[in-house]
PQR file with spaces between the fields and no chain letter, atoms N, CA, C, O and H, PARSE charges and radii, in Angstrom:
ATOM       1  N    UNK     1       0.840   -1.178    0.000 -0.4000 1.5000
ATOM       2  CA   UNK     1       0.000    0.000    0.000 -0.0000 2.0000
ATOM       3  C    UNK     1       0.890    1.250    0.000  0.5500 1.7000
ATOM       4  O    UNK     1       1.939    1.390    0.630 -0.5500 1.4000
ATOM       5  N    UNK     2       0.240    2.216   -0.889 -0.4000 1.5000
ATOM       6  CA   UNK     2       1.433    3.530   -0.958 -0.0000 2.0000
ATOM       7  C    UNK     2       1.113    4.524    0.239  0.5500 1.7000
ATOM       8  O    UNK     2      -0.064    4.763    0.511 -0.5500 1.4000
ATOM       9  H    UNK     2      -0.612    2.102   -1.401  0.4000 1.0000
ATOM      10  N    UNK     3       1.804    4.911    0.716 -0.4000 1.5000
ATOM      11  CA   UNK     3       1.623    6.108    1.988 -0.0000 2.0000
ATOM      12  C    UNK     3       1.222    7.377    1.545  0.5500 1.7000
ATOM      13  O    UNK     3       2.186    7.916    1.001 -0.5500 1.4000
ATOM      14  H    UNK     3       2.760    4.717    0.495  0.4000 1.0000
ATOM      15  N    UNK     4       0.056    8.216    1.535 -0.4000 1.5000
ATOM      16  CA   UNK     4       0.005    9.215    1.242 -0.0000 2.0000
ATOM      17  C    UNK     4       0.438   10.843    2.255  0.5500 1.7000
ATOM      18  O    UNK     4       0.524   10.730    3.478 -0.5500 1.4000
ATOM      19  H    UNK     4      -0.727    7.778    1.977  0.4000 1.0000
ATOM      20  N    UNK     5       0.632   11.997    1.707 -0.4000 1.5000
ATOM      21  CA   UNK     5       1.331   13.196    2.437 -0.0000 2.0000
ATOM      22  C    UNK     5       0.273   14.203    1.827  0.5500 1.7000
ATOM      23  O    UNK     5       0.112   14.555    0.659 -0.5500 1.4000
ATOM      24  H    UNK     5       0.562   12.088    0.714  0.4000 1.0000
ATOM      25  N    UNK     6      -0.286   14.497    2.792 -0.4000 1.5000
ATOM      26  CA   UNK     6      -0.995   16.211    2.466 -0.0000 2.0000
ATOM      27  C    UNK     6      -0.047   17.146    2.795  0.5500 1.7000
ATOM      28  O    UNK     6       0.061   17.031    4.015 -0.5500 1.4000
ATOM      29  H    UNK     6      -0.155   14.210    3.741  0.4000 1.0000
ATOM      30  N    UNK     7       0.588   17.874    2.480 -0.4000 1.5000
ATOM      31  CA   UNK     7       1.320   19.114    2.824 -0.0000 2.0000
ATOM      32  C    UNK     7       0.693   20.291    2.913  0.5500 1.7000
ATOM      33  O    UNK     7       0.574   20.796    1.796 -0.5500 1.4000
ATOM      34  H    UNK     7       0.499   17.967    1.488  0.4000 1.0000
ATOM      35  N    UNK     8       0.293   20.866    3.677 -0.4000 1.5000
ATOM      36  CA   UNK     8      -1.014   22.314    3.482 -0.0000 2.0000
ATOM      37  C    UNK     8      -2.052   22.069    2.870  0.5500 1.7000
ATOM      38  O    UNK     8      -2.497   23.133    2.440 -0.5500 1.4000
ATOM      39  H    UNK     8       0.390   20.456    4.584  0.4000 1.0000
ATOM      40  N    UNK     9      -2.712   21.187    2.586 -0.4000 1.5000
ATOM      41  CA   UNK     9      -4.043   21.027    1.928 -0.0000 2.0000
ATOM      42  C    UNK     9      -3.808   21.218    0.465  0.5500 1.7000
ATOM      43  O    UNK     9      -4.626   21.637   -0.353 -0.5500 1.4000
ATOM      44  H    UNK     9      -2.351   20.323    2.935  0.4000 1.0000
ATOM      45  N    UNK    10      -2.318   20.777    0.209 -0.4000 1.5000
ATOM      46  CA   UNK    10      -1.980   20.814   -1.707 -0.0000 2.0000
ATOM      47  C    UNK    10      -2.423   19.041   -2.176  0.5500 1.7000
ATOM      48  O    UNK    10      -3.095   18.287   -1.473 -0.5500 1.4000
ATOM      49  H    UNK    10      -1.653   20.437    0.874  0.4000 1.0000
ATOM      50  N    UNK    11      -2.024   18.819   -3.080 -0.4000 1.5000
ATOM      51  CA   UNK    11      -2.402   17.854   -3.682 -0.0000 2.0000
ATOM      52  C    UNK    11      -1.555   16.400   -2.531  0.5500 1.7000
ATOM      53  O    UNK    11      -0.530   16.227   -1.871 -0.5500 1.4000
ATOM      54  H    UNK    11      -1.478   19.431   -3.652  0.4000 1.0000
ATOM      55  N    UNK    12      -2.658   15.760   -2.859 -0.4000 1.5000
ATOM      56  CA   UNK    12      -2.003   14.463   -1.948 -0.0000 2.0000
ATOM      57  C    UNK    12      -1.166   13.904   -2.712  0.5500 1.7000
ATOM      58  O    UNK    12      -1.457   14.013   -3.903 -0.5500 1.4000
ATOM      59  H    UNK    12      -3.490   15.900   -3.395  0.4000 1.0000
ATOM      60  N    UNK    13      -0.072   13.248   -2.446 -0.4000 1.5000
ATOM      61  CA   UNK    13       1.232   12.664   -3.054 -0.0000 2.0000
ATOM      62  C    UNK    13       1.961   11.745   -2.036  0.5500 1.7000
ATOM      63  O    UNK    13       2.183   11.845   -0.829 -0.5500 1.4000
ATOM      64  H    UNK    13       0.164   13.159   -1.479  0.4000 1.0000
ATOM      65  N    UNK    14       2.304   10.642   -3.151 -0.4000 1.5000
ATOM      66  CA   UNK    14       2.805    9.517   -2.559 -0.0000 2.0000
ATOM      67  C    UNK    14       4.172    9.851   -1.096  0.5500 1.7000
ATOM      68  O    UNK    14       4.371   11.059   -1.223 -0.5500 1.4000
ATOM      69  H    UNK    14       2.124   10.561   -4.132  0.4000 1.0000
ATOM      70  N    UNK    15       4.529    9.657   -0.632 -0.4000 1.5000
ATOM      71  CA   UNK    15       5.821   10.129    0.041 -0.0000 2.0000
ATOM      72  C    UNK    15       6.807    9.893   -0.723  0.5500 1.7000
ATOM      73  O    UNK    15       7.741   10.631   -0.411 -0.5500 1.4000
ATOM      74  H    UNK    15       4.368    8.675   -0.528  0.4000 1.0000
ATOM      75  N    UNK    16       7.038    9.265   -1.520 -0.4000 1.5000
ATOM      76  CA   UNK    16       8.523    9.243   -2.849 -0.0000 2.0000
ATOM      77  C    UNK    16       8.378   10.137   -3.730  0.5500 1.7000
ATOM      78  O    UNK    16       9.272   10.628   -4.419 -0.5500 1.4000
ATOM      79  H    UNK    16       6.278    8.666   -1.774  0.4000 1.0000
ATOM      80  N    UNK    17       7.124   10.412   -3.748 -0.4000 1.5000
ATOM      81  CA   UNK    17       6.466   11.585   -5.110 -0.0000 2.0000
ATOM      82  C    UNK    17       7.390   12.674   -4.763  0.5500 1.7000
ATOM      83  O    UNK    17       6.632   13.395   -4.115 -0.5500 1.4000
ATOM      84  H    UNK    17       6.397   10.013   -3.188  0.4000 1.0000
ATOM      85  N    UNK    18       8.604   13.306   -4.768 -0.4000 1.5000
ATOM      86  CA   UNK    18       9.226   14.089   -4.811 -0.0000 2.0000
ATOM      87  C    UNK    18       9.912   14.427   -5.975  0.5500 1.7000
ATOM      88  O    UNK    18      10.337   13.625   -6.807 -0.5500 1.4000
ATOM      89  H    UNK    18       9.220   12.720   -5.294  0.4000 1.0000
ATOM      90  N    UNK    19      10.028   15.948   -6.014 -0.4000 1.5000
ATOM      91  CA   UNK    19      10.859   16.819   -6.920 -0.0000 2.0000
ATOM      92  C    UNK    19      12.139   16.513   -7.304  0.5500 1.7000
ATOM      93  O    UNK    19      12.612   17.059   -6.307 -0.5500 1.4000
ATOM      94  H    UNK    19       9.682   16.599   -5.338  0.4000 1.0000
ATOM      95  N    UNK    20      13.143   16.104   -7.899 -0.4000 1.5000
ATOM      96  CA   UNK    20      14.422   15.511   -7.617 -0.0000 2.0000
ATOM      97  C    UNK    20      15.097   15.772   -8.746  0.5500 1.7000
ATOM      98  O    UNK    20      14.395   16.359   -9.570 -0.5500 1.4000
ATOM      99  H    UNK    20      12.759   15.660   -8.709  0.4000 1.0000
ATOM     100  N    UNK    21      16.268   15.543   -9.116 -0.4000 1.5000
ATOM     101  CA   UNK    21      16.974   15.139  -10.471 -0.0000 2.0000
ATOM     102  C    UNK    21      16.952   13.875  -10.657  0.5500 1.7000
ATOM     103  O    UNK    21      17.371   12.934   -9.983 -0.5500 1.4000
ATOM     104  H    UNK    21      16.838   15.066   -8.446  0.4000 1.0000
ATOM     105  N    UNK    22      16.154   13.984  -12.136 -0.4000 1.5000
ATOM     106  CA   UNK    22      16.346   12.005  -12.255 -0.0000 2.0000
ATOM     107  C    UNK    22      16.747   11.978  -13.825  0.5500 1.7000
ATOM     108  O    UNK    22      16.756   13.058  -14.416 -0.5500 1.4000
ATOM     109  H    UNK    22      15.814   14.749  -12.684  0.4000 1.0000
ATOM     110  N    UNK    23      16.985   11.128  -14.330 -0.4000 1.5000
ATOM     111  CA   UNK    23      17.289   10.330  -15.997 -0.0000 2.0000
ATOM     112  C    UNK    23      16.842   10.691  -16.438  0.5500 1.7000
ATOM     113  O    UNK    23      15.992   11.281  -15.770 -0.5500 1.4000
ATOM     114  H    UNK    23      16.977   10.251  -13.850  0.4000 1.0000
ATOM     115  N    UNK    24      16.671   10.922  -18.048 -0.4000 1.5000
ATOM     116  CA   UNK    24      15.815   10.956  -18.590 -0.0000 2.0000
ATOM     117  C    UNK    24      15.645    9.595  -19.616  0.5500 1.7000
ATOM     118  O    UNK    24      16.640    9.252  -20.254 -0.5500 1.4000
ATOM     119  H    UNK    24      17.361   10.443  -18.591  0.4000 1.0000
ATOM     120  N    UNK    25      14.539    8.929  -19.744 -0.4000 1.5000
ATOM     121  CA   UNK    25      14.452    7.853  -20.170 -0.0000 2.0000
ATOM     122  C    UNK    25      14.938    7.354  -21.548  0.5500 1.7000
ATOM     123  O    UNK    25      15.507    6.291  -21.794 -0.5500 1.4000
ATOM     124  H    UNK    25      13.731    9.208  -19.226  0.4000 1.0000
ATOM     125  N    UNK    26      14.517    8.563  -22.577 -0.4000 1.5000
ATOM     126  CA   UNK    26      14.753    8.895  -23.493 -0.0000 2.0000
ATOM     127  C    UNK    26      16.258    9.198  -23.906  0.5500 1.7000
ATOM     128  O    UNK    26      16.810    8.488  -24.746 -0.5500 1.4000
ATOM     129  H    UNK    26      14.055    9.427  -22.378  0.4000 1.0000
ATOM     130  N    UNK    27      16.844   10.152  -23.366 -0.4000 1.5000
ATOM     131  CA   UNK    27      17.920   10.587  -23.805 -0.0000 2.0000
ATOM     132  C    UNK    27      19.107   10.883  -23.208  0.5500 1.7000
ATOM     133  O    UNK    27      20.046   11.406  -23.808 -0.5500 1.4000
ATOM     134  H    UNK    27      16.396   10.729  -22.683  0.4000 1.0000
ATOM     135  N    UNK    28      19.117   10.514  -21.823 -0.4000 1.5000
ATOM     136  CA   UNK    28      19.614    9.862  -20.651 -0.0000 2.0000
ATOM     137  C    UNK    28      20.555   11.160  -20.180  0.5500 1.7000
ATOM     138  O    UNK    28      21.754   11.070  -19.916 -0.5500 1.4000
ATOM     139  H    UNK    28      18.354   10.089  -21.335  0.4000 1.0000
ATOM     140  N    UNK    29      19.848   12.251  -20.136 -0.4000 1.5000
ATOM     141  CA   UNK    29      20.355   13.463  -19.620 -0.0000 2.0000
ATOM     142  C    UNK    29      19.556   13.577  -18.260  0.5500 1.7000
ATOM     143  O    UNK    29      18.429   13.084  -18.214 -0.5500 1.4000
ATOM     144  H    UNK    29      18.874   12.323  -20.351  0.4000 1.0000
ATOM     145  N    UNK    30      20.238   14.380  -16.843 -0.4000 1.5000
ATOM     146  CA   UNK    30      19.603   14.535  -15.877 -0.0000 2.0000
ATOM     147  C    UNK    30      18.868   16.033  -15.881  0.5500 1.7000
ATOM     148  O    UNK    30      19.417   17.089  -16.195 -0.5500 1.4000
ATOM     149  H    UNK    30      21.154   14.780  -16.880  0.4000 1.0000
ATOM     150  N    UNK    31      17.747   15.890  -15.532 -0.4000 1.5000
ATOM     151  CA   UNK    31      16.405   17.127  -15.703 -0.0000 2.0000
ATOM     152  C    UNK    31      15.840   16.954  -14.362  0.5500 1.7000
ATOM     153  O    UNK    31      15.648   15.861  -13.827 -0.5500 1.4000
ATOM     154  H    UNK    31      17.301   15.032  -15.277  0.4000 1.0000
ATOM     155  N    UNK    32      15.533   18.344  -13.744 -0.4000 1.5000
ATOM     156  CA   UNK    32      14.760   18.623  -13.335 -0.0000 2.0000
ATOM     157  C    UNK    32      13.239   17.921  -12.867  0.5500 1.7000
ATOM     158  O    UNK    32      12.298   18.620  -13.242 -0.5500 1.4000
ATOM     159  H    UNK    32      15.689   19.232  -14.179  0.4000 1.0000
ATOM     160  N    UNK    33      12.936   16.997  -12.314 -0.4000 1.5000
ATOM     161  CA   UNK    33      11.561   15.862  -12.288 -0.0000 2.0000
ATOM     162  C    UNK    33      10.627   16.741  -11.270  0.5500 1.7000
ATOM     163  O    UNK    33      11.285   17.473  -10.530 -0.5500 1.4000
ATOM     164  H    UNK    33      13.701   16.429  -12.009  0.4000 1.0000
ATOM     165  N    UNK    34       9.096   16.799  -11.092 -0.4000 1.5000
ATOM     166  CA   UNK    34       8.230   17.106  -10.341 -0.0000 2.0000
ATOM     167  C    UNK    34       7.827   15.970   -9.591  0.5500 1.7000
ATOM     168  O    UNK    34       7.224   15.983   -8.518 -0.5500 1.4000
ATOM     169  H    UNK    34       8.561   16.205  -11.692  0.4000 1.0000
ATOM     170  N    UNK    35       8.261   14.851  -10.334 -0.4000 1.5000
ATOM     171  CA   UNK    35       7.866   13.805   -8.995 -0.0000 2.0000
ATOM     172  C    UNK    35       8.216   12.211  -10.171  0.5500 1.7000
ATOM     173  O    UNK    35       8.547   12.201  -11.357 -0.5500 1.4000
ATOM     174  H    UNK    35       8.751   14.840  -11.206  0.4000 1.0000
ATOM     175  N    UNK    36       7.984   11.137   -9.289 -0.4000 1.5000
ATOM     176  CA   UNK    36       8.364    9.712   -9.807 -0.0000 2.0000
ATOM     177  C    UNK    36       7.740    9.749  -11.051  0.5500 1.7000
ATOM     178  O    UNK    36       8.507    9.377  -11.939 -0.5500 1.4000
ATOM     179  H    UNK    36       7.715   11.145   -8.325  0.4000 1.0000
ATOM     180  N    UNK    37       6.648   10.056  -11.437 -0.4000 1.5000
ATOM     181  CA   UNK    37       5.805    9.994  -12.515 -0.0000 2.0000
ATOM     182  C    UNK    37       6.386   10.728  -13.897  0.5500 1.7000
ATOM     183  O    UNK    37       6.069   10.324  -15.016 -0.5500 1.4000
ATOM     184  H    UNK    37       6.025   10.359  -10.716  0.4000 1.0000
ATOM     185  N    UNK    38       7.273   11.853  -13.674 -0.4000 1.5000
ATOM     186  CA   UNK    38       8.043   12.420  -15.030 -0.0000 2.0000
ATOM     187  C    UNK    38       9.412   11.884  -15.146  0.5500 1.7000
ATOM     188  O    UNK    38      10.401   12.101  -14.446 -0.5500 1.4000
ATOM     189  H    UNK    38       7.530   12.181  -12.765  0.4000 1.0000
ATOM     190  N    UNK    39       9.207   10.930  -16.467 -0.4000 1.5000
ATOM     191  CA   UNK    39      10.829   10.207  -16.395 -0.0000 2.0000
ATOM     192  C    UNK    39      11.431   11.222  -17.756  0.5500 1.7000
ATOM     193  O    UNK    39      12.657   11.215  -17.868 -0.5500 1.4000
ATOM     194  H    UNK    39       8.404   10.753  -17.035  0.4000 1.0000
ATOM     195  N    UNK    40      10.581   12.151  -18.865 -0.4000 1.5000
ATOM     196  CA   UNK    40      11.102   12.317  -19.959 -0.0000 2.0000
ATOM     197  C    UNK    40      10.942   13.778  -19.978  0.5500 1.7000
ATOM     198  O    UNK    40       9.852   14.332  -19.835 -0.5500 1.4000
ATOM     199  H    UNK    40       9.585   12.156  -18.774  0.4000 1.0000
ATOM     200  N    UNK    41      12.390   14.565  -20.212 -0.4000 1.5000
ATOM     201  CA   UNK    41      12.840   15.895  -19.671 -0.0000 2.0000
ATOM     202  C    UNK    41      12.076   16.779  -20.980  0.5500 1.7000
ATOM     203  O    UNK    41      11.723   16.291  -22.054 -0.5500 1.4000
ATOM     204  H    UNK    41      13.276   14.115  -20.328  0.4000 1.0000
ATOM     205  N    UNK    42      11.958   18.032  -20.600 -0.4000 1.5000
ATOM     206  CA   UNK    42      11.305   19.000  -21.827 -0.0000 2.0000
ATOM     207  C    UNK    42      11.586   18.822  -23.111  0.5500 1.7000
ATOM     208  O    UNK    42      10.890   18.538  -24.086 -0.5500 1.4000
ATOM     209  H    UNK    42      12.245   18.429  -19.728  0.4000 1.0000
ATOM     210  N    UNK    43      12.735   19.038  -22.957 -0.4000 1.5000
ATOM     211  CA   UNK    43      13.551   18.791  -24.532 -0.0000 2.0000
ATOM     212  C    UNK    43      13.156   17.792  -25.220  0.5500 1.7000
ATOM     213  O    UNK    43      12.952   17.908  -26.428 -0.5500 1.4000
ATOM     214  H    UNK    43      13.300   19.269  -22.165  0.4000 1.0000
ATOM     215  N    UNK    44      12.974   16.582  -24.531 -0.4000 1.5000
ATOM     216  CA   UNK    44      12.469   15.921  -25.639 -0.0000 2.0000
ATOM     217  C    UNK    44      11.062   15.677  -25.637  0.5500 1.7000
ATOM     218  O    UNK    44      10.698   15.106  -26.665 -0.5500 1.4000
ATOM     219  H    UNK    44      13.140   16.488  -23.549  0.4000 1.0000
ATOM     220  N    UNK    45      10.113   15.934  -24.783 -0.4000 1.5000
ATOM     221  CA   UNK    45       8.792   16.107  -24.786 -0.0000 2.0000
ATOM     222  C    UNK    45       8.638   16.998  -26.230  0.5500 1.7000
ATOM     223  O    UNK    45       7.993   16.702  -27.235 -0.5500 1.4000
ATOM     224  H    UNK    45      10.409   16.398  -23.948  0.4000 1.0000
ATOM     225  N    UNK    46       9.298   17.951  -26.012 -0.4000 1.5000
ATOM     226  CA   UNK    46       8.825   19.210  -26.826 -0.0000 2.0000
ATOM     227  C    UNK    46       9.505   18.734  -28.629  0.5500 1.7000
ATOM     228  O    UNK    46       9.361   19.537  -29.550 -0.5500 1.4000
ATOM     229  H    UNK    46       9.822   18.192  -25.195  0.4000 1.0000
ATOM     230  N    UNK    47      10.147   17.473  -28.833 -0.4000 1.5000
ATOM     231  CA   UNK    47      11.069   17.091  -29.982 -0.0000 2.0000
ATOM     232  C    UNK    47       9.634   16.903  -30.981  0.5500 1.7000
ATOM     233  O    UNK    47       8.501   17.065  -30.526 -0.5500 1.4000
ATOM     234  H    UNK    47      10.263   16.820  -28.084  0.4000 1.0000
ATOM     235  N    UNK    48       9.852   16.623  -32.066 -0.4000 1.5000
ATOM     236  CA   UNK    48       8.609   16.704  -33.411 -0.0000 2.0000
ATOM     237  C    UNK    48       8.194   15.173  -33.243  0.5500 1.7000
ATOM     238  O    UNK    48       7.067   14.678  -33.280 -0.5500 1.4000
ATOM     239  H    UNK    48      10.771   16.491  -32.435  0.4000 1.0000
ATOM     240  N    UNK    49       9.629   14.472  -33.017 -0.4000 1.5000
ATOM     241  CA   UNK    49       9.154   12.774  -33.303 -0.0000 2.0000
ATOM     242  C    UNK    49       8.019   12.064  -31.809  0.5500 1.7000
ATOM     243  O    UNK    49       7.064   11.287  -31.805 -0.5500 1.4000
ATOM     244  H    UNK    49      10.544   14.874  -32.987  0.4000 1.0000
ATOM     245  N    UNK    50       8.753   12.818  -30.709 -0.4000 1.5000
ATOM     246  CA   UNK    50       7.873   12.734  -28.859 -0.0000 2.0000
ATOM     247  C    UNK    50       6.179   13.361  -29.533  0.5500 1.7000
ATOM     248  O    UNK    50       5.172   12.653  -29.497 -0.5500 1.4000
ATOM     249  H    UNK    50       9.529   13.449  -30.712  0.4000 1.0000
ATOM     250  N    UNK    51       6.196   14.596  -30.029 -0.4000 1.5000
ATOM     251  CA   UNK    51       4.458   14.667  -30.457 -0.0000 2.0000
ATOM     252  C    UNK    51       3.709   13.624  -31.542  0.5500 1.7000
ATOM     253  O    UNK    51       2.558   13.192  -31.485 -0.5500 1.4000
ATOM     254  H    UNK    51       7.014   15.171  -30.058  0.4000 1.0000
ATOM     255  N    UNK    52       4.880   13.332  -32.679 -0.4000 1.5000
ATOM     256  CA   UNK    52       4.063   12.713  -33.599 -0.0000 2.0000
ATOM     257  C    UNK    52       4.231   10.651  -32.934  0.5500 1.7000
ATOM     258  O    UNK    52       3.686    9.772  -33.602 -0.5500 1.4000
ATOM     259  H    UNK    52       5.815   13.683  -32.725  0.4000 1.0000
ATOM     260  N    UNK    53       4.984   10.318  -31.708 -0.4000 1.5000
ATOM     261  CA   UNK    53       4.494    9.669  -30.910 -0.0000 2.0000
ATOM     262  C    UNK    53       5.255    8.390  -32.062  0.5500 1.7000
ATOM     263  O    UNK    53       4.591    7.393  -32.347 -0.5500 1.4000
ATOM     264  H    UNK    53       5.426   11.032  -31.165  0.4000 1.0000
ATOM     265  N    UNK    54       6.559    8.568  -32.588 -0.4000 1.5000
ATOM     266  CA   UNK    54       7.709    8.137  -33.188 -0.0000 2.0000
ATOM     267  C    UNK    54       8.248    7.429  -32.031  0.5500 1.7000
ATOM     268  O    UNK    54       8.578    7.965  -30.973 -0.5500 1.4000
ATOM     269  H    UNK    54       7.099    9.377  -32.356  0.4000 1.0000
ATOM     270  N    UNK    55       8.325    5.943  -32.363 -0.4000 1.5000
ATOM     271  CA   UNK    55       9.291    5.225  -31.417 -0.0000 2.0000
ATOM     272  C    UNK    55      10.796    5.207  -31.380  0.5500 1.7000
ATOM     273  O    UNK    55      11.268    4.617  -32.351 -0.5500 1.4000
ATOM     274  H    UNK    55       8.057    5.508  -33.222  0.4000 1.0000
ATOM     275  N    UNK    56      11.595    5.638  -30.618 -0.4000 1.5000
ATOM     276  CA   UNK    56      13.268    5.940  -30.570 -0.0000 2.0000
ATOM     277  C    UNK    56      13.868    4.524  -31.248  0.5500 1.7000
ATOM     278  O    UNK    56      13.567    3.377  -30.918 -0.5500 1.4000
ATOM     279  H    UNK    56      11.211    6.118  -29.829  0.4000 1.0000
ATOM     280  N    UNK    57      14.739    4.918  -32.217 -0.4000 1.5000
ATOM     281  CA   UNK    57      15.550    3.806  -32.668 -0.0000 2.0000
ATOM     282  C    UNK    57      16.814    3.700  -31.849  0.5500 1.7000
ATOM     283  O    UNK    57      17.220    4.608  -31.123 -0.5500 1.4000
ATOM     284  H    UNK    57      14.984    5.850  -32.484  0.4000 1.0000
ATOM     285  N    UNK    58      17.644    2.082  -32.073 -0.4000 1.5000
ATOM     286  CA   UNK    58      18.638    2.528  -30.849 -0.0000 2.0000
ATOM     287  C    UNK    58      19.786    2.507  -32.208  0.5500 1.7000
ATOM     288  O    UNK    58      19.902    1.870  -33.255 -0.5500 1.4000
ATOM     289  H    UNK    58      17.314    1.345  -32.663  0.4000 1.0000
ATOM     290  N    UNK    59      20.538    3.619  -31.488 -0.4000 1.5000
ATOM     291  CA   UNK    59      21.809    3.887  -32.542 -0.0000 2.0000
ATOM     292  C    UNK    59      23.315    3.672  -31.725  0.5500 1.7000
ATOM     293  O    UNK    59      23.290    4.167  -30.599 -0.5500 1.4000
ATOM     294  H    UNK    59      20.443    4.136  -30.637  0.4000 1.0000
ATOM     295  N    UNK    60      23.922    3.369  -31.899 -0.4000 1.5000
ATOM     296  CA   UNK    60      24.934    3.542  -31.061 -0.0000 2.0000
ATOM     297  C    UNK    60      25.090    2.622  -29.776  0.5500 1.7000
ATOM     298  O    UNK    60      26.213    2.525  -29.280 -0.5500 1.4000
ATOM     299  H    UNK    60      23.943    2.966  -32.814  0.4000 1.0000
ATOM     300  N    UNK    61      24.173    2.041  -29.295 -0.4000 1.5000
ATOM     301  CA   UNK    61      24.041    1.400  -28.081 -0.0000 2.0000
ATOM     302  C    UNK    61      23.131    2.210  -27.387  0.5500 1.7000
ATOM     303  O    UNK    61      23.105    1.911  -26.193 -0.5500 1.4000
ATOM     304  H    UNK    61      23.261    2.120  -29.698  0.4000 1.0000
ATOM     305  N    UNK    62      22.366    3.134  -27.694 -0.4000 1.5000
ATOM     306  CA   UNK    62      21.392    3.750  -26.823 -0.0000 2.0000
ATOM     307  C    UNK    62      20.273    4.079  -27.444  0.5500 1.7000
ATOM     308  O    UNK    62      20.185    4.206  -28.665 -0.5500 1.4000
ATOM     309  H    UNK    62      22.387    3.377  -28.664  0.4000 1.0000
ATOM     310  N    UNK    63      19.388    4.229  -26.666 -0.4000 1.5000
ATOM     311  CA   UNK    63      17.758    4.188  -27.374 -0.0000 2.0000
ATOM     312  C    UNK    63      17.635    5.898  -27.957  0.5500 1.7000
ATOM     313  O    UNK    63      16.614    6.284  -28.528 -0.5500 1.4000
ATOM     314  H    UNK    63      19.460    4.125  -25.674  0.4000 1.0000
């Protein structure tokens, strides 16, 4: 069972649900995260192939 945290009456969130620097899944640069749930940093959210929803080829040894 996940533990939940009210902090001031803001949104309830897991207790790991924290802000952090994490991976990015995609392109394996460290970004800025709002919580466990965002693994894929702006840059590539915002890329043409991430909207038109283009699966990453792996080149090089990386996806």
């Amino acid at each position: 069972m996940t533990k939940l945290v009210d902090q001031d009456n803001g949104p309830v969130r897991a207790i790991d649900d924290v802000p952090k620097e994490r991976l990015c899944l995609r392109c394996r640069t460290l970004f800025s995260s709002e919580g466990f749930g965002e693994r894929i940093c702006r840059r590539c959210k915002a890329s043409r192939s991430w909207k038109m929803g283009v699966q990453p080829t792996r080149a090089l040894g990386r996806w």
